[in-house]
N, C-alpha and C positions, 0 to 999 in steps of 0.2 A: 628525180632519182632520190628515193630514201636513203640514205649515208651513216651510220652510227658508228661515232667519232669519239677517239678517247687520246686527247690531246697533251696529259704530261704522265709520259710514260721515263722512269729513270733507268741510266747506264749506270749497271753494277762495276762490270769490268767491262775492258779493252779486249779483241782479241788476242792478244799476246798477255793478258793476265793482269796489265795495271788496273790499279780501284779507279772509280770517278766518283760515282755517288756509293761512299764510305759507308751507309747504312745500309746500302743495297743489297741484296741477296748479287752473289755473282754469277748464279743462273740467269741474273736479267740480261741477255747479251743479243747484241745484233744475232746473234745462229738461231737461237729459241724463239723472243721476241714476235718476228711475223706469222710465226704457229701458233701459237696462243691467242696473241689478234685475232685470229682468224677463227680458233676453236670458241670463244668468247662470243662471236658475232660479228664483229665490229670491219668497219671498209674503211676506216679514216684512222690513224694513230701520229700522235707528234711527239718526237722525242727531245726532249728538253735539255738533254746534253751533247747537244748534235756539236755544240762548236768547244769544246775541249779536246784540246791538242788528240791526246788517242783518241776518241770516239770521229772528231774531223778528219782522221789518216784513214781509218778504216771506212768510211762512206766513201771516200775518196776512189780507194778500191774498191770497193762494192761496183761504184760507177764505170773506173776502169773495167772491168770485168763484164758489164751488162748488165748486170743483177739489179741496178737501181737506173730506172727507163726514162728520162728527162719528159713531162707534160709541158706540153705548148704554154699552158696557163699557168705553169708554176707546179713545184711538187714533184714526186716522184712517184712512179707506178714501182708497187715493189713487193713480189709473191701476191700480186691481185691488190696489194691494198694501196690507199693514196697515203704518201708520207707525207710530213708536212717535218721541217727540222725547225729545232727550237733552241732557246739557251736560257734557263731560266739565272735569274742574279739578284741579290741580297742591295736595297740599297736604303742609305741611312734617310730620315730625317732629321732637320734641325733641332731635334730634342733628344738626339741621338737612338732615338727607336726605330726598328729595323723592316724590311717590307719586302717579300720575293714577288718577283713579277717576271714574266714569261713574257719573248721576242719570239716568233716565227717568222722565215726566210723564206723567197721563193727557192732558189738556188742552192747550189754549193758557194759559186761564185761570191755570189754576196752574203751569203756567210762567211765565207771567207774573209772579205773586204773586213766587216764588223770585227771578226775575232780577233785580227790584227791590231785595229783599234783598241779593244778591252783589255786582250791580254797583258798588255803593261800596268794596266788599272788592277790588278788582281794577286794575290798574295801566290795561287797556284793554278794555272789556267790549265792543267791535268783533271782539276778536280769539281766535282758539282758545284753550282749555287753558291760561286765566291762571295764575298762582299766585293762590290766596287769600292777603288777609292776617285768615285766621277759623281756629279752632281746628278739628283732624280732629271734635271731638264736636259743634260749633254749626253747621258744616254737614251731618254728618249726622241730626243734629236736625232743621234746616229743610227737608230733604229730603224723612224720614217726614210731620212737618207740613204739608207741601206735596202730599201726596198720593202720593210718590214711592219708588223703588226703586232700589238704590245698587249699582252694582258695582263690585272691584277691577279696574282695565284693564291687560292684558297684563300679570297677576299675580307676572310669573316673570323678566323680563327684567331687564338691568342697569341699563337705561334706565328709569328713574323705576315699575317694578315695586316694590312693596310688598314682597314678599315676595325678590324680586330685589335690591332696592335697601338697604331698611328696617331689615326686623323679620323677625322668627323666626317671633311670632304676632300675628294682628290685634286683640288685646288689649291691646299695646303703643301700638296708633295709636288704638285707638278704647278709650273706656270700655263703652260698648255695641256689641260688636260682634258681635253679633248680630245687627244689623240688618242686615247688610252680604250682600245676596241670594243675590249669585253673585260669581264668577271669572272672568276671561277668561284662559284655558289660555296663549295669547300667543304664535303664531310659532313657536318652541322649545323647546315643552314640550307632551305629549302628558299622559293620564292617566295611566297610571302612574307616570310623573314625577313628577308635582305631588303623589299619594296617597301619596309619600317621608316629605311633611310631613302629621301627624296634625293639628294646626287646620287642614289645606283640609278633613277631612272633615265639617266643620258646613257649609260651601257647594256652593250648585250648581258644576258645570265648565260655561264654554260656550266655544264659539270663534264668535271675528268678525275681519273681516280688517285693522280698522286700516286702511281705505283713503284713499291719499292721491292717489290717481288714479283714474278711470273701471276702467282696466283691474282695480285691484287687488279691486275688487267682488269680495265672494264666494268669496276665495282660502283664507279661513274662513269655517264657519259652524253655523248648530246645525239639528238637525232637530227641530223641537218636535212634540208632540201636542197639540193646541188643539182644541177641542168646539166651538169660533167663534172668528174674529176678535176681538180687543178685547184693550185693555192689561189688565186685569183677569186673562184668562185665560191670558194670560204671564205673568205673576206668580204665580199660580196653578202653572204648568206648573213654573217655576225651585222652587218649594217641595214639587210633589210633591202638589199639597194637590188637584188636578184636572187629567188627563190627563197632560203630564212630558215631558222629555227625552229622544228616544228614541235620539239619539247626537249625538257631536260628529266633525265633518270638519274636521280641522286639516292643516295643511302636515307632510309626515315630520318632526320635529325636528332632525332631522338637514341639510334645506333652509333650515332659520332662520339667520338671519344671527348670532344670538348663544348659535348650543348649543354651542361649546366656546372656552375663552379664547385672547384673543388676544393678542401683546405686539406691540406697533406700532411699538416701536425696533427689533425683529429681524424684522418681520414671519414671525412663529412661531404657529403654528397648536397647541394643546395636543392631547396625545396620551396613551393609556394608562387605565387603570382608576381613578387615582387623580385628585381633583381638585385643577388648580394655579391657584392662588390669586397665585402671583408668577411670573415670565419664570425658566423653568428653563435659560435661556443667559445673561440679563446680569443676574437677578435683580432686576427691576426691574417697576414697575408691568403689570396686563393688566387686557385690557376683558375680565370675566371672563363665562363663558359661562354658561348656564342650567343647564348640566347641573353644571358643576362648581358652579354656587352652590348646588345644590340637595342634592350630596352632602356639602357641607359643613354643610349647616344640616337634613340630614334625623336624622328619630326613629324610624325604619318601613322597612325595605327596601323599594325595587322591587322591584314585583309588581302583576298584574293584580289593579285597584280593582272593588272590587264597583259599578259605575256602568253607565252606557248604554256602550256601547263605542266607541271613537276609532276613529275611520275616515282612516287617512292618505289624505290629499286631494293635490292636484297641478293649479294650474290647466293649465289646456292649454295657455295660451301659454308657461308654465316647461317645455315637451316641447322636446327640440329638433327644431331643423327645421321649429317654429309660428310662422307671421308674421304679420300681420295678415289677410291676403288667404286663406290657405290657416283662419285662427281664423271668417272671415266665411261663409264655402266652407259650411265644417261645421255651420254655425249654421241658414243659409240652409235646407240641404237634410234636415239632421238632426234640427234642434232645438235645445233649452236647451243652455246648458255643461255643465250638470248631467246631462242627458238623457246627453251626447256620452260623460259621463267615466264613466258609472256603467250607464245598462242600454242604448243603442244597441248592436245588435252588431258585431261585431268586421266582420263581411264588410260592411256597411254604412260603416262607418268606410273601409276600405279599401277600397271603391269610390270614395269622396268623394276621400281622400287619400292612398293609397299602403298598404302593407301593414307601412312600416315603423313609423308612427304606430299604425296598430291593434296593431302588438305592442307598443310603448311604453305603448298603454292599458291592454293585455293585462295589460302586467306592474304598473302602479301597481292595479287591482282584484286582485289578488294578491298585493301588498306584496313582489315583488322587482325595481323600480327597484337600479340603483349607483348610490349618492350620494354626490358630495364635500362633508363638513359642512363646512359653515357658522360666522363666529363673527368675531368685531371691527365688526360691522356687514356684512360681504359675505354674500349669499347662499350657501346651497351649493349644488352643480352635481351634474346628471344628466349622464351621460356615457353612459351608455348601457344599454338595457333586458338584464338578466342575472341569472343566479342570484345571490343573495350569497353 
């Protein structure tokens, strides 16, 4: 069974109104959330702030109520889709640099178990992506313990990426680090990128989108092979052990806000083959990008990884010329986002909306979008569909 899966999905607010994740649009709420999922395409979503105190009370209810259907295998059937609940957390290394990584729970139960344990570690367990005050090994200890599966979150970026931020190897942060499932590719960083550094190749790759809005659903995600629903056989799937990942659709790296460095006193955009690590006009600090971190710390040329293959993805509303009205249009009469971006035809598309959007589709299932990269936090920019 094909499954497209978009695994950190953030809680704005609580039913009752409290923040979790502070940056969050408060449209992102358990009511909205499995509509979108579903309008997006996707059968698998994990929400990353499942175990903070209000978002934990309200699944709670959900379940009381019916609404969330307990799978044999783990997970929960819920408006058609497979949950999977998660908690992502902030934790230091010994050089005080910081790294979010993402838990999945079969259960509420052992969810539960887990947040009891954390919460005392945490400054505000209301709220997203605390820092722990517990070592990288004792919570992925209580993790495994707990029934659970650990991933690196947006592996690669500057912003509290492990590998981005950290360490060279996950060896460094973990004593066992083995246990550590999978990856999240992260925004601006495709596979081959990441296959630079020879420790990614003991982890699965996946992409999810980090979303911090309704919109942002699905702007990453994985296509899994699943034999059935149930957390078990995603777990299963990330290990290879039964059915597997059979690609990742991430954003071009080049659209990521931080695939090349940026310096913010000259607002200087880094350029060239080589990676710069300092402002090559005032010499001074940069927000350094994914690409240049990765050539600074890789052991392996880029080259295509022997893995499921990266499929550059482009939501439809990053098209220009996609507004809400003309995004509802194509939904309406078309189908999924996913339907729209990947097998709708082209004369279809351009019946709905004009013939210049189906050649902008045209060209991202083809991979020759013009892209302006991306990089200090700003997205990069389509400018228009063309050869490169």
């Amino acid at each position: 069974m094909l499954v497209y899966g978009d695994l950190h999905i953030h809680i704005g607010r609580t039913r009752e109104g409290q923040p979790v994740k502070v940056t969050a649009s408060p449209q992102l709420n358990l009511e909205q959330i499995p509509q979108t999922a579903k309008e997006k395409g996707l059968g698998l979503i994990g929400l990353v702030d499942a175990a903070c105190c209000g978002v934990l009370r309200d699944l709670q209810r959900l379940l009381h109520t019916g609404q969330l259907k307990p799978l044999t295998q783990g997970g929960y059937l819920w408006q058609g889709l497979l949950l999977l609940l998660g908690h992502e957390v902030e934790i230091a290394h010994k050089t005080g640099k910081e790294a979010h990584f993402v838990a999945f729970f079969p259960d509420l139960t052992l969810l539960e178990r887990y947040a009891e344990h954390v919460a005392p570690c945490m400054t505000n367990p209301f709220l997203s992506t605390q820092k722990l005050r517990m070592s990288g090994d004792a919570w992925l200890k209580l993790v495994v313990e707990s029934g659970g599966e650990a991933i690196a979150a947006h592996a690669f970026t500057p912003h509290k990426g492990v590998y981005g931020n950290c360490v060279r190897k996950l060896g460094e942060m973990f004593a066992h680090a083995q246990l550590i499932a999978g990856l999240e590719l992260g925004l601006s960083a495709n596979t081959s990128m990441a296959a630079q550094i020879a420790d990614t190749h003991s982890y699965a790759y996946i992409s999810n989108s980090d979303a911090h809005s309704l919109t942002t659903i699905g702007r990453e995600f994985t296509a899994y092979d699943l034999p059935s629903l149930g957390f078990r056989q995603w777990a299963k799937a990330l290990k290879n052990l039964e059915g597997g990942i059979v690609a990742t659709h991430g954003l071009d790296p080049l659209l990521g806000k931080y695939y090349r460095s940026f310096c913010r006193n000259c607002q200087l955009l880094a350029e060239g083959d080589d990676p710069v690590l300092r402002c090559p006009r005032c010499g001074g600090p940069v927000v350094c990008g994914v690409w240049d971190r990765l050539r600074e710390i890789r052991d392996m040329p880029e080259k295509a990884a022997e893995r499921p293959p990266y499929i550059s993805h482009v939501p439809l509303m990053m098209l220009p010329g996609v507004g809400p009205r003309t995004y509802r249009q194509l939904l309406k009469k078309l189908g999924t986002e996913i339907e729209v971006m990947y097998t709708v035809s082209l004369e279809a598309i351009s019946d709905v909306a004009g013939p210049v959007l189906s050649e902008q589709i045209a060209a991202v299932r083809t991979g020759n979008l013009h892209i302006l990269p991306g990089g200090g936090g700003k997205y990069g920019r389509i400018t228009k569909a063309q050869e490169r």
